[in-house]
C-alpha positions as CSV (number, residue, x, y, z in Angstrom):
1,X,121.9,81.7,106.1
2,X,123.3,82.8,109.3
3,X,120.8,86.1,109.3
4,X,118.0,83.3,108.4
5,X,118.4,81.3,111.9
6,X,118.4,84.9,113.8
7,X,115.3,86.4,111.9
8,X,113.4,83.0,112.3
9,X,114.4,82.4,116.1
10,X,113.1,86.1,117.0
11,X,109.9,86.1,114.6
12,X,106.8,86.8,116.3
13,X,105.1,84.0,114.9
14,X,107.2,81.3,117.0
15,X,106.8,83.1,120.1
16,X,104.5,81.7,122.2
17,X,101.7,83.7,122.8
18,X,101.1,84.8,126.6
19,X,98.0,85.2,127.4
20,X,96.8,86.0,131.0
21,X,95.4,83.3,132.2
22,X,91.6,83.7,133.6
23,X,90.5,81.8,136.8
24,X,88.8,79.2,135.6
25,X,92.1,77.9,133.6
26,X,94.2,77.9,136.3
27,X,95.5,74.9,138.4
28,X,94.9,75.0,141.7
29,X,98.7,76.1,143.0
30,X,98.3,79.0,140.6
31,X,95.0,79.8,142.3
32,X,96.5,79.4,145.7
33,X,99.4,81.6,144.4
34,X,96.5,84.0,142.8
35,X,94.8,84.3,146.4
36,X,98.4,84.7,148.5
37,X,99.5,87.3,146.4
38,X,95.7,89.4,146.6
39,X,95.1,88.2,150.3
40,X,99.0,89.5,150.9
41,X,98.3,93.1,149.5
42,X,94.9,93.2,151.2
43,X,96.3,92.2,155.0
44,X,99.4,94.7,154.0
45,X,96.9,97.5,152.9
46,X,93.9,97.4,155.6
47,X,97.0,97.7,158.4
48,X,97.9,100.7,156.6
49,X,97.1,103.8,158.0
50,X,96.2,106.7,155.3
51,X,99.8,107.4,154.4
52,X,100.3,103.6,153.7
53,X,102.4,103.1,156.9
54,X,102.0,99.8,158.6
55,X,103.8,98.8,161.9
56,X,105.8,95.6,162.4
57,X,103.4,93.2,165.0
58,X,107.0,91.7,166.5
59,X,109.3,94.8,166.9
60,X,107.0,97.4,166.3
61,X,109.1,99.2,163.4
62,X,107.1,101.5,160.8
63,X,107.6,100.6,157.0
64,X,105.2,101.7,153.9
65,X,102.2,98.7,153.2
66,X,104.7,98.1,149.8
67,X,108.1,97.2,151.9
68,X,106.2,94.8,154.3
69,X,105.5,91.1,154.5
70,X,101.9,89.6,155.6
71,X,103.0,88.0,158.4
72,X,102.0,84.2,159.1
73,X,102.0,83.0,163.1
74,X,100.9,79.5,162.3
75,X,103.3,78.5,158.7
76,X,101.0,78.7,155.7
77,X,101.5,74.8,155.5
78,X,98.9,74.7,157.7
79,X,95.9,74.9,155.2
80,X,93.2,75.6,157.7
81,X,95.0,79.1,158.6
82,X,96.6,80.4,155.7
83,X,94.2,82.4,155.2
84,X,93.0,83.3,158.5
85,X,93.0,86.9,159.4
86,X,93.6,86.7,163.2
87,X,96.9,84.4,161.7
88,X,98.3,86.9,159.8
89,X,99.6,90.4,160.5
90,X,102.2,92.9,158.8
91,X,105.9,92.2,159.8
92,X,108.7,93.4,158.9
93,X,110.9,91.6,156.5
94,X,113.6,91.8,159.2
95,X,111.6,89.6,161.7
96,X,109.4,87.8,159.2
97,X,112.6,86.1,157.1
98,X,115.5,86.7,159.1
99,X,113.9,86.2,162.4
100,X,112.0,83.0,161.5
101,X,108.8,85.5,162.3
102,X,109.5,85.8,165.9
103,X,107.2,83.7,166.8
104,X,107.4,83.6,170.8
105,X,107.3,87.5,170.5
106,X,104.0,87.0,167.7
107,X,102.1,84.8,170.1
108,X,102.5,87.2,173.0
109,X,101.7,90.1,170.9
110,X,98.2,87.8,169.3
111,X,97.3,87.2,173.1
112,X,97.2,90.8,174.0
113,X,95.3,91.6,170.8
114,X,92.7,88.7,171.0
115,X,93.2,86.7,174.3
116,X,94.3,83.5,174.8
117,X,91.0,81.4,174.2
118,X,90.5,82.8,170.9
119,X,94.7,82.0,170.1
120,X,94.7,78.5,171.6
121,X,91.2,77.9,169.5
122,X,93.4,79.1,166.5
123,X,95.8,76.9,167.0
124,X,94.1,74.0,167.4
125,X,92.2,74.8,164.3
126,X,95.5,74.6,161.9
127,X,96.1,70.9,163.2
128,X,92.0,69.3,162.2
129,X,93.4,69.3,158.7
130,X,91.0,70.1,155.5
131,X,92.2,72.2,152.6
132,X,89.9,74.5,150.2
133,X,88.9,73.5,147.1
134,X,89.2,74.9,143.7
135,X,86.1,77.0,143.8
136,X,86.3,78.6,147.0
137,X,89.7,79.4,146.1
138,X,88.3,81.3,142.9
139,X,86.0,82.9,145.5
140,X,88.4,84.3,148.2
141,X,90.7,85.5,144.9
142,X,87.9,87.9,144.0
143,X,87.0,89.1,147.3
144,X,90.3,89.7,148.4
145,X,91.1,91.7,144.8
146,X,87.9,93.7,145.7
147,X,88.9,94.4,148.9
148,X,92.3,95.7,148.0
149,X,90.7,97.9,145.3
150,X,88.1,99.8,147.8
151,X,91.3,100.2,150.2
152,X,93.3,101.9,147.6
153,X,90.7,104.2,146.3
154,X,89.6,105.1,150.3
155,X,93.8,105.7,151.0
156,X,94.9,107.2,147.8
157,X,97.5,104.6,147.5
């Protein structure tokens, strides 16, 4: 009877069945989850150089595109800039977690690379509001997955 309970618990027929789900079925925080994980890789990847070394924005330390964060200046809260690439930059895990992201040494560092016009303009964009919706989330999923696959076939990685 025992053995019965076991065999049944474990069949395959009572195991859900997980299927991947395709983008058109998922919710919208699974798409938003979809897109930070691809847009992630791709930010990670296209700082790479063709060994796959990217350098930390804050502290300038050298780690491969896998042991790196994607960097946000402005928090990903802020809809409008989540996925903005002038927002986001590799960072070590060190300064991005630990650090809180550094962000006084970030800004500084986003001045020198774009100016200050272009930064305070940033800025002011996370704060109008506005979100992305469903589709354009779909979008920006396969573009970003795209990307990422052109950037690993042109580095090897």
């Amino acid at each position: 009877m025992y053995h019965n309970r076991i065999q049944n618990k474990y069949s395959l027929s009572s195991k859900k069945s997980r299927k991947r789900k395709t983008l058109e079925t998922m919710s919208y925080r699974e798409l938003e989850k979809a897109l930070d994980r691809a847009y992630s890789e791709y930010i990670r990847l296209n700082s790479s150089d063709k060994m796959g070394c990217c350098v930390c924005i804050t502290c300038g330390s050298v780690h491969f595109w896998t042991d790196i964060d994607c960097g946000h200046f402005i928090t990903r809260a802020k809809k409008p800039t989540r996925f903005d690439e002038m927002n986001t930059h590799t960072q070590c895990k060190k300064c991005n977690r630990f650090r809180s992201g550094e962000p006084i040494i970030y800004r500084r560092r986003l001045i020198q690379l774009y100016g200050e016009k272009d930064v305070a303009a940033m800025e002011e964009k996370a704060y109008r509001g506005g979100s992305y919706c469903s589709y354009q989330l779909r979008q920006m999923i396969i573009e970003y997955r795209e990307k990422v696959k052109i950037l690993k076939l042109e580095k090897g990685l």
